[in-house]
C-alpha positions in Angstrom: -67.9 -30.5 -54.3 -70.2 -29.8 -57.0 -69.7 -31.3 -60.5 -71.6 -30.0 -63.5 -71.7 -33.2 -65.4 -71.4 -36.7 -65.2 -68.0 -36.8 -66.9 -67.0 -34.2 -64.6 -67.8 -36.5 -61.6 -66.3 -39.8 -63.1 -63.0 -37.4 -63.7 -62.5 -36.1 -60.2 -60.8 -33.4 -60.6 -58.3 -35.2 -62.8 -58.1 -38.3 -60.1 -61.2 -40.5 -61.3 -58.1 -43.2 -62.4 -57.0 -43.4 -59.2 -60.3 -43.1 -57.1 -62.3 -45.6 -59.6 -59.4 -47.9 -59.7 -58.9 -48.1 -55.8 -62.8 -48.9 -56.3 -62.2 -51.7 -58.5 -59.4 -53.2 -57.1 -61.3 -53.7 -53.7 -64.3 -55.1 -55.5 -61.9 -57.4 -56.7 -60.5 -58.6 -53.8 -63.3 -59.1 -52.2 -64.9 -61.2 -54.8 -61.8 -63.2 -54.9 -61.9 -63.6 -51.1 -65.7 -65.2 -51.0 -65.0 -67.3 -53.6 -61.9 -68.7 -51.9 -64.0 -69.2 -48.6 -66.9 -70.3 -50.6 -64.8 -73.6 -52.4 -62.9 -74.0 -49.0 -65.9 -74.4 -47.3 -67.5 -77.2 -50.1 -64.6 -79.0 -49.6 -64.7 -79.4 -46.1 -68.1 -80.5 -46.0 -67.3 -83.0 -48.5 
């Protein structure tokens, strides 16, 4: 694909929601899971 501008590439054809959203969502997730493994693992050791 070739986009002429940045707003063209954040758009997606009309499916930037979607594409950036699945993005964020799986950031998310995964933030949330290392945190969760990072607390359950202090308070084992404690």
């Amino acid at each position: 694909m070739n986009w002429g501008s940045l707003n063209e590439f954040l758009a997606m054809g009309g499916y930037g929601v979607y594409v950036w959203g699945s993005y964020a969502m799986a950031v998310f997730c995964i933030s949330l899971e290392v945190f969760f493994l990072n607390r359950s693992m202090k308070k084992g050791q404690e």
